[in-house]
N, CA and C atoms as a LAMMPS dump frame, in Angstrom:
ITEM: TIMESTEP
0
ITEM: NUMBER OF ATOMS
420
ITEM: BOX BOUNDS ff ff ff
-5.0000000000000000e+02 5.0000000000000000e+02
-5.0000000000000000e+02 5.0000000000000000e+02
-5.0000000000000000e+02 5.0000000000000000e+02
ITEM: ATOMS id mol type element x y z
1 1 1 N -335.708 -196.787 -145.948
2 1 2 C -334.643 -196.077 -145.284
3 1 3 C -334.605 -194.61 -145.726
4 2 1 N -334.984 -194.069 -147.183
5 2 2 C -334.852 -193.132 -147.611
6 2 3 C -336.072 -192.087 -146.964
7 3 1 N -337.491 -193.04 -146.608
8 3 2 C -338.375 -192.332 -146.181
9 3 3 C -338.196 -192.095 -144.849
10 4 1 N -337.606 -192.572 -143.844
11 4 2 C -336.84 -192.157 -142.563
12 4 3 C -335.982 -191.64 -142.471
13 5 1 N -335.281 -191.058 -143.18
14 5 2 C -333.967 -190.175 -143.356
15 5 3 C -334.787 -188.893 -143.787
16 6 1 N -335.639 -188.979 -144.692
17 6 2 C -336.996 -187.382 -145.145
18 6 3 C -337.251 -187.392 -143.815
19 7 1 N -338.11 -187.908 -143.002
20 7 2 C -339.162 -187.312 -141.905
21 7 3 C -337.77 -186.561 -140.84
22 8 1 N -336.571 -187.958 -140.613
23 8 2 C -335.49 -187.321 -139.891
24 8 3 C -335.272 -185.995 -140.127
25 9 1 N -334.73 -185.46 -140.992
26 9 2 C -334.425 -183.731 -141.887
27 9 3 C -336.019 -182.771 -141.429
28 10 1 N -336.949 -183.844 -141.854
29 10 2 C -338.056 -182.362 -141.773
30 10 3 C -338.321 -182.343 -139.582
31 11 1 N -337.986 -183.177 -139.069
32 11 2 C -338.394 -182.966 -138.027
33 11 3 C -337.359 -182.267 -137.274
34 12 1 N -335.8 -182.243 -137.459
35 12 2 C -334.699 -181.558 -137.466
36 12 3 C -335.299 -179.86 -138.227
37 13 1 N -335.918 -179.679 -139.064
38 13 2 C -336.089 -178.547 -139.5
39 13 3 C -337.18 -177.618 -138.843
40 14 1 N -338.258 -178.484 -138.572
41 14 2 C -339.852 -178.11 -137.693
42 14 3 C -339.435 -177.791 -136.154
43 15 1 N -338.8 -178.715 -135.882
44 15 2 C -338.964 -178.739 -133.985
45 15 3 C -338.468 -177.038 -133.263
46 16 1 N -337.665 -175.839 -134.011
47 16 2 C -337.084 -174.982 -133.719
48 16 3 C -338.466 -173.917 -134.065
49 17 1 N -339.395 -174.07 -135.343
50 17 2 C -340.519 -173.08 -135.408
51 17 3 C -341.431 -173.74 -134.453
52 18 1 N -341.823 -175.064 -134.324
53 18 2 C -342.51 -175.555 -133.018
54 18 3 C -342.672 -174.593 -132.012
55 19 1 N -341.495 -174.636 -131.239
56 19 2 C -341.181 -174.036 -129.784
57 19 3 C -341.381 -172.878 -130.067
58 20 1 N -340.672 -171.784 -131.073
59 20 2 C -341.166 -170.699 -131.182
60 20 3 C -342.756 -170.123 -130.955
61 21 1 N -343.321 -171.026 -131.617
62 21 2 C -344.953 -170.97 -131.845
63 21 3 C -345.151 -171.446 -130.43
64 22 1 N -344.69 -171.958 -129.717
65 22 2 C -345.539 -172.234 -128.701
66 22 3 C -345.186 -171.29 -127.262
67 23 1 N -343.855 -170.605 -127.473
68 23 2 C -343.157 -169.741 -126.904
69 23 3 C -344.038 -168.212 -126.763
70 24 1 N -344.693 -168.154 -128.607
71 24 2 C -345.522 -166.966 -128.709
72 24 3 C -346.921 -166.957 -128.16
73 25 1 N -347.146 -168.15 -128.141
74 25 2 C -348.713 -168.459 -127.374
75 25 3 C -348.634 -168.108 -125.931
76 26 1 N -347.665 -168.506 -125.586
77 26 2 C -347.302 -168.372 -124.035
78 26 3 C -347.246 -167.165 -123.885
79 27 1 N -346.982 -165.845 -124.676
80 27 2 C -346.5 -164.479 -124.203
81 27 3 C -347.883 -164.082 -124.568
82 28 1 N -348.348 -164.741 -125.823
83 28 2 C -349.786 -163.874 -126.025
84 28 3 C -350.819 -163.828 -125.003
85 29 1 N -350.627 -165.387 -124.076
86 29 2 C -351.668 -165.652 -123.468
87 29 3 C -351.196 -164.849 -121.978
88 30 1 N -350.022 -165.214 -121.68
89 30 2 C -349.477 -163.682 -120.639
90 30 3 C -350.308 -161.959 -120.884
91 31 1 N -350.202 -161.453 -121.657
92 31 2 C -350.658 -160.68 -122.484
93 31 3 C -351.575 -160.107 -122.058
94 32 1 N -352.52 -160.942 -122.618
95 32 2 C -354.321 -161.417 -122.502
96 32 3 C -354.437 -161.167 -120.704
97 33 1 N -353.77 -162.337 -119.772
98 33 2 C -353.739 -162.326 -119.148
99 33 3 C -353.429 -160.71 -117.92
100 34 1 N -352.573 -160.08 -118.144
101 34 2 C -352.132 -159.157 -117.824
102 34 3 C -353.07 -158.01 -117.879
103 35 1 N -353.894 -157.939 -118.998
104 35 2 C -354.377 -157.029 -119.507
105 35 3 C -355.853 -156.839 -118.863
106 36 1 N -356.305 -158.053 -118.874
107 36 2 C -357.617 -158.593 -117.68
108 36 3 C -357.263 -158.137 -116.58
109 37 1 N -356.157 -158.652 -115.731
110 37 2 C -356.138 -158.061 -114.721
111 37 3 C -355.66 -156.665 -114.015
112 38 1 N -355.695 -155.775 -115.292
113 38 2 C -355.286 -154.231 -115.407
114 38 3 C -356.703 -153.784 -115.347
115 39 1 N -357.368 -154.494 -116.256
116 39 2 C -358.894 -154.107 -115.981
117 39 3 C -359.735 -154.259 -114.795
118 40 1 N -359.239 -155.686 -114.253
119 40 2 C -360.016 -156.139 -113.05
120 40 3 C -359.567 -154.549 -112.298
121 41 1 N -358.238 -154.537 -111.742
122 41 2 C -357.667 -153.911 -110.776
123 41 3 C -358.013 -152.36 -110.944
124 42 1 N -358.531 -152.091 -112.33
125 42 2 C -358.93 -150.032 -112.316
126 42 3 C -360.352 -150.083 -111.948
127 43 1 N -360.895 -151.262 -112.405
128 43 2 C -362.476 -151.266 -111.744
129 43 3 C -362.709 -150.951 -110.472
130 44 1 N -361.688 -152.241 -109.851
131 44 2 C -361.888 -152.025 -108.204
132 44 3 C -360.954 -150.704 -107.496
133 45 1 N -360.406 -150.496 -108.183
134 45 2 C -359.912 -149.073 -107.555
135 45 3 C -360.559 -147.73 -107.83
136 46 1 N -361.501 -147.478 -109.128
137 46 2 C -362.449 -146.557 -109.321
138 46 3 C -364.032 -147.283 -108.389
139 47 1 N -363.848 -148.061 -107.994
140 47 2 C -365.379 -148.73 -107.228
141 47 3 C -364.957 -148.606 -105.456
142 48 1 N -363.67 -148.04 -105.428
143 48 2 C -363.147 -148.052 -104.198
144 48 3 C -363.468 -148.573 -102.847
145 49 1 N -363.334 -149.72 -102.757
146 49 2 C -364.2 -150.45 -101.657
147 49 3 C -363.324 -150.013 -99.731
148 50 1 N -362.707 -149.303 -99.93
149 50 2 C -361.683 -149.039 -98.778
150 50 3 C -361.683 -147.951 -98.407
151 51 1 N -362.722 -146.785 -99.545
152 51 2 C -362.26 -145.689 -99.387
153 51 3 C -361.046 -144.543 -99.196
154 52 1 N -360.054 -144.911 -100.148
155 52 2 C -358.938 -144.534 -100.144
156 52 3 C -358.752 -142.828 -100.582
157 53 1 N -358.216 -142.025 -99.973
158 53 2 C -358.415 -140.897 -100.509
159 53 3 C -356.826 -140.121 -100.476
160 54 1 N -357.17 -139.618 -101.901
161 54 2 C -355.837 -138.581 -102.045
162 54 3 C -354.801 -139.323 -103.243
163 55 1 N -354.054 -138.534 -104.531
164 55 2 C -353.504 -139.281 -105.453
165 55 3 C -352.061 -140.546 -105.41
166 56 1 N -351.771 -140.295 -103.817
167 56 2 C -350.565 -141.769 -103.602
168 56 3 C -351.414 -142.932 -102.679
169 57 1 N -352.673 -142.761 -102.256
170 57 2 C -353.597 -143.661 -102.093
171 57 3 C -353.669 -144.439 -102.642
172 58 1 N -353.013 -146.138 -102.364
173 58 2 C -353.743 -147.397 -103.256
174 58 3 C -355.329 -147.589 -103.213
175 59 1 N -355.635 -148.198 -104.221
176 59 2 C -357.277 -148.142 -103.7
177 59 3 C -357.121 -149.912 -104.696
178 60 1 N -355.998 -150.301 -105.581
179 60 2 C -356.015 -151.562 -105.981
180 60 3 C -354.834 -152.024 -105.867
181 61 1 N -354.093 -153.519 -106.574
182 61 2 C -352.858 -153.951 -106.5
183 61 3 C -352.939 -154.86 -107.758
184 62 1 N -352.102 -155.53 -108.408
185 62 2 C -351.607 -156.644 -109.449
186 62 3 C -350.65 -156.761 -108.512
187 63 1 N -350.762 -158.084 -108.547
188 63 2 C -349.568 -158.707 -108.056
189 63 3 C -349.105 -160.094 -108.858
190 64 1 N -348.281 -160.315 -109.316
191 64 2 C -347.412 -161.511 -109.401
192 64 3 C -346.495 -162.346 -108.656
193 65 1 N -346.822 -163.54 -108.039
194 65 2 C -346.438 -164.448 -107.43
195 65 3 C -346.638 -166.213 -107.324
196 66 1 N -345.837 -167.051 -107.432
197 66 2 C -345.716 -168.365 -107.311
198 66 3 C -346.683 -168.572 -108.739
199 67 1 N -346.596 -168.375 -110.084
200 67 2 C -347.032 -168.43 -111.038
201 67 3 C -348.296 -168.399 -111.137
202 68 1 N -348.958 -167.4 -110.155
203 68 2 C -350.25 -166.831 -110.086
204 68 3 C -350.366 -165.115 -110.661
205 69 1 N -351.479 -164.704 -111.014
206 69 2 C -351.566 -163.383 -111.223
207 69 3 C -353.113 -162.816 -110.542
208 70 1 N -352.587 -161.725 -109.298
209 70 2 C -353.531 -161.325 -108.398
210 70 3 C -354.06 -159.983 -108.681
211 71 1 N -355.515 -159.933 -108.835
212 71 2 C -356.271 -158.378 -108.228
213 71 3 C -356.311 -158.286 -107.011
214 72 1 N -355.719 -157.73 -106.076
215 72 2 C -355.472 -157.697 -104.51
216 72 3 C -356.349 -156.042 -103.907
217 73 1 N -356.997 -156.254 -102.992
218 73 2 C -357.517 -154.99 -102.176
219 73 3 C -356.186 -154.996 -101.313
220 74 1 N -355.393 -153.683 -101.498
221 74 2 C -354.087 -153.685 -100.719
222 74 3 C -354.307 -152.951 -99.493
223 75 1 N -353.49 -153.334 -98.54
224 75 2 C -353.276 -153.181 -97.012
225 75 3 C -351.941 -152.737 -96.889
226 76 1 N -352.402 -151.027 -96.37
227 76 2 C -351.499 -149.803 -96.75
228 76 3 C -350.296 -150.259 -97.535
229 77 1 N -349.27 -150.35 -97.893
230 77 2 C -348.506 -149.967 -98.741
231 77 3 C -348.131 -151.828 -99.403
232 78 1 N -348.853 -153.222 -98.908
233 78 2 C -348.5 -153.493 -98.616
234 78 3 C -349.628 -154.453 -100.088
235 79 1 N -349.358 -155.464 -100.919
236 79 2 C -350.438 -156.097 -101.85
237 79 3 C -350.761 -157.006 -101.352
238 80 1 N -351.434 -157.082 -100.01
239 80 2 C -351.918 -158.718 -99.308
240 80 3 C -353.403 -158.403 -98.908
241 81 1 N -353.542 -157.941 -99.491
242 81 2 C -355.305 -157.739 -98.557
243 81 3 C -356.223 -158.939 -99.324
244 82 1 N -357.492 -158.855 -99.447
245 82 2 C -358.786 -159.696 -100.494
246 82 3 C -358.249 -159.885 -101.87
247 83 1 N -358.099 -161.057 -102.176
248 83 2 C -358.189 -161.305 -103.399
249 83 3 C -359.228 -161.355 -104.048
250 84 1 N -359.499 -160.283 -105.138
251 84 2 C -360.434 -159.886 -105.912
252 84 3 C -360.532 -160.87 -107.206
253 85 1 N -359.38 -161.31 -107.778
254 85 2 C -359.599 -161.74 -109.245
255 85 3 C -358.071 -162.496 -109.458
256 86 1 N -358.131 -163.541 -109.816
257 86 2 C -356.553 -163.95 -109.714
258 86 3 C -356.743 -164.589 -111.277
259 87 1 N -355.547 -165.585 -111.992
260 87 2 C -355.516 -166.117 -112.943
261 87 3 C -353.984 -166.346 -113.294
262 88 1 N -353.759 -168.167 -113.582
263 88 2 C -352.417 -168.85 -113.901
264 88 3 C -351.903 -168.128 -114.702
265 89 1 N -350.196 -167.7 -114.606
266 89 2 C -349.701 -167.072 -115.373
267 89 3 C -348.952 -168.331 -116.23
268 90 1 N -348.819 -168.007 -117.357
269 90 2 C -347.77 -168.988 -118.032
270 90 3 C -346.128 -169.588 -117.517
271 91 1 N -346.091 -170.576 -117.927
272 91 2 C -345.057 -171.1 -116.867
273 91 3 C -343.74 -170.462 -117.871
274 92 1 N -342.823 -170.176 -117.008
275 92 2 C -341.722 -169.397 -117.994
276 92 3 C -341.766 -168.147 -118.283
277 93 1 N -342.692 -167.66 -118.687
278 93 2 C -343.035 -166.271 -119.488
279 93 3 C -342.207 -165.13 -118.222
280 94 1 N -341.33 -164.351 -118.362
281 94 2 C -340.688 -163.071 -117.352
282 94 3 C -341.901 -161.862 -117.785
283 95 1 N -342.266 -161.476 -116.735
284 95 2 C -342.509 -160.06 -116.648
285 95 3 C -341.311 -158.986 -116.407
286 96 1 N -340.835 -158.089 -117.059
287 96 2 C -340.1 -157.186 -116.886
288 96 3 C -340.491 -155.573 -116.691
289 97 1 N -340.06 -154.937 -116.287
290 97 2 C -339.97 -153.445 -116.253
291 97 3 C -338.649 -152.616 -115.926
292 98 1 N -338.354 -152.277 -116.591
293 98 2 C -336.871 -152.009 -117.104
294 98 3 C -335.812 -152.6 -116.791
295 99 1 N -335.753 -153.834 -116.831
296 99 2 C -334.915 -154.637 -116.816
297 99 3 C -335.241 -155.5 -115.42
298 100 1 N -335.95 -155.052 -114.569
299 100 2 C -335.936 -155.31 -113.301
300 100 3 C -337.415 -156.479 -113.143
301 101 1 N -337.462 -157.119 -112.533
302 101 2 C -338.924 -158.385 -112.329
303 101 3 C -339.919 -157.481 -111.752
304 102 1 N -340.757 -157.243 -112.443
305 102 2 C -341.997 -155.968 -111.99
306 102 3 C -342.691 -157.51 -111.608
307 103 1 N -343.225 -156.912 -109.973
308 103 2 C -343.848 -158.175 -109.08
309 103 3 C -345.071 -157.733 -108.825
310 104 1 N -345.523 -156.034 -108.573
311 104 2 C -346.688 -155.375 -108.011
312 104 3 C -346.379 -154.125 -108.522
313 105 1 N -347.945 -153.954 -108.559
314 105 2 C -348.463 -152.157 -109.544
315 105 3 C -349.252 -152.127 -108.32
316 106 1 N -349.559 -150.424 -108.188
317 106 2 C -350.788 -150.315 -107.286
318 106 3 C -350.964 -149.467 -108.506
319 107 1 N -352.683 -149.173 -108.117
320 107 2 C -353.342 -148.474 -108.798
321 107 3 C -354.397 -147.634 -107.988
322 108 1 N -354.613 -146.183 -107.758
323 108 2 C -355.282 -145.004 -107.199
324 108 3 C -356.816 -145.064 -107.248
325 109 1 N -357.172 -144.401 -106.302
326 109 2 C -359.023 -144.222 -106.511
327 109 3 C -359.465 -143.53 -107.728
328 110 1 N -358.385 -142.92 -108.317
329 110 2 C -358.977 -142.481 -109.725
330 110 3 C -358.445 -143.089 -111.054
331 111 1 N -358.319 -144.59 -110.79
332 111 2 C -356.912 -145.302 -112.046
333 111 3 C -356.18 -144.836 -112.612
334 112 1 N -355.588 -144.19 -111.484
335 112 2 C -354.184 -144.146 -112.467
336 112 3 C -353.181 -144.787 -111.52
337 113 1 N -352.005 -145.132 -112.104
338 113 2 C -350.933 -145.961 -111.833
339 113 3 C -350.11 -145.624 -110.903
340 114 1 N -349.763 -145.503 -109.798
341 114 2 C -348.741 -145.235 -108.885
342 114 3 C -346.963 -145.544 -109.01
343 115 1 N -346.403 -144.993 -109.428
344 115 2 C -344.665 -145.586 -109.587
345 115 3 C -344.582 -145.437 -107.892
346 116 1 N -344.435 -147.054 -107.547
347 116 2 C -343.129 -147.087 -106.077
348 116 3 C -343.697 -146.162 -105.09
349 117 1 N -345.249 -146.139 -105.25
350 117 2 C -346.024 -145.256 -103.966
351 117 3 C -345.635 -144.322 -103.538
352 118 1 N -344.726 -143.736 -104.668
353 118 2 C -344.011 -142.455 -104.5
354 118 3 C -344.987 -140.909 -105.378
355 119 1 N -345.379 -141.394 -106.486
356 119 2 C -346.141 -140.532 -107.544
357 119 3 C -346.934 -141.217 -108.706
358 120 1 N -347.491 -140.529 -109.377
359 120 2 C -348.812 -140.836 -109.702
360 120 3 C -347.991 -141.03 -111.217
361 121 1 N -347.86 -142.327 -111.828
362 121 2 C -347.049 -142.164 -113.152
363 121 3 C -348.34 -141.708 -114.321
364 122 1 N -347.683 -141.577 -115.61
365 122 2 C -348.522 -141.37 -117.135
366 122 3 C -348.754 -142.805 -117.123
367 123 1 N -348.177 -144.022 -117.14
368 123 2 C -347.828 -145.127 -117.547
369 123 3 C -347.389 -146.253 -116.775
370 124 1 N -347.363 -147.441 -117.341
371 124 2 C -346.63 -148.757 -116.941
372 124 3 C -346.176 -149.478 -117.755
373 125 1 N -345.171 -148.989 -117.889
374 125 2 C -344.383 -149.783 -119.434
375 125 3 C -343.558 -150.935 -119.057
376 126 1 N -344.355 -152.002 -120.007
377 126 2 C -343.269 -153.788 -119.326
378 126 3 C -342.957 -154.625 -120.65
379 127 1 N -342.633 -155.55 -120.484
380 127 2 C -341.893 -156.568 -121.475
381 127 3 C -342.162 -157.769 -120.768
382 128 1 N -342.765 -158.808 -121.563
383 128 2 C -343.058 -159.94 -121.419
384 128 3 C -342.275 -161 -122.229
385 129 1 N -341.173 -161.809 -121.774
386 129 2 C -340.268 -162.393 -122.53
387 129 3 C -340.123 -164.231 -121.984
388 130 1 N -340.357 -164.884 -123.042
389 130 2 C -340.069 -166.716 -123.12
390 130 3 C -338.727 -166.846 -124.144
391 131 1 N -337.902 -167.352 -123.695
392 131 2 C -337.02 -167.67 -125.021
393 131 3 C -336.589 -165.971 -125.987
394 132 1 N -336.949 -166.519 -127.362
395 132 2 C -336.359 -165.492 -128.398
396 132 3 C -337.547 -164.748 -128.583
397 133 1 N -338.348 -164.964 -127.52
398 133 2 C -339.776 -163.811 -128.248
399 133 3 C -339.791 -163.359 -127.07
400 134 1 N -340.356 -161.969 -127.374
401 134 2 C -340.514 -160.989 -126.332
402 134 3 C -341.496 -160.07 -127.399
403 135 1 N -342.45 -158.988 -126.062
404 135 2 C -343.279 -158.267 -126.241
405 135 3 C -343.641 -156.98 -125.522
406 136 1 N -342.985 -155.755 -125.691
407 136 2 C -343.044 -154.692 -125.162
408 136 3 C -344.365 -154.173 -124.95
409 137 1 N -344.769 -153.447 -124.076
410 137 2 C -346.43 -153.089 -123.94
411 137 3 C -346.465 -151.449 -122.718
412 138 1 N -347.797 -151.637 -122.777
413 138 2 C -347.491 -149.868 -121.779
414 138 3 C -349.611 -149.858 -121.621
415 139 1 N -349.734 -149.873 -120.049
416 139 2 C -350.827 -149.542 -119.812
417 139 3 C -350.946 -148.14 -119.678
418 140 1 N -352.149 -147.123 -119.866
419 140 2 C -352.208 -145.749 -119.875
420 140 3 C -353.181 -145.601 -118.901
């Protein structure tokens, strides 16, 4: 009885760093994930298969949807064209950008990042959050 009352306490004590640890795998592997397809998506927008010209020109897309993550050849303003490169996003894991669900990036014939197909940003700064872990990040 005494040795079932120990495992009771230590498994009451474990099960809360458990989830954590598996919470952080999930953001790392988001991460990983994200980061591939930042790469996929500047390739194909410096390899410009559409010929896109001028700096508010998409020439790529990321997109996030139905717990997928897309390299998209975009159709004018719009991230539905050829899927170039996709990959399962973690189930749970939020993508954020300032508070708001960042769903689609385009990216220019010369990689750089487009804010809202309005201007050509420095950056893409996001937060990837499961639970009590979260992970701030910034593509250049």
């Amino acid at each position: 009885m005494i040795v079932i009352t120990i495992i009771g306490f230590l498994v009451l004590v474990v099960v809360p760093f458990t989830q954590s640890w598996i919470y952080e795998a999930q953001v790392n592997n988001a991460r990983s994930l994200l980061a591939n397809g930042y790469s996929q998506a500047k390739a194909l927008a410096l390899r410009n298969p559409q010929n896109s010209q001028g700096d508010l020109a998409s020439s790529a897309c990321v997109k996030l949807a139905d717990g997928v993550l897309q390299v998209r050849e975009p159709e004018g303003s719009l991230c539905s064209g050829n899927i170039v490169w996709q990959g399962d996003w973690p189930e749970g894991v939020s993508l954020l950008r300032s508070n708001n669900r960042l769903t689609v990036f385009f990216i220019n014939n010369r990689g750089l990042i487009l804010k809202n197909d309005l201007q050509v940003g420095d950056n893409l700064t996001f937060t990837l959050n499961k639970g009590a872990v979260s992970y701030n990040g910034a593509f250049y």
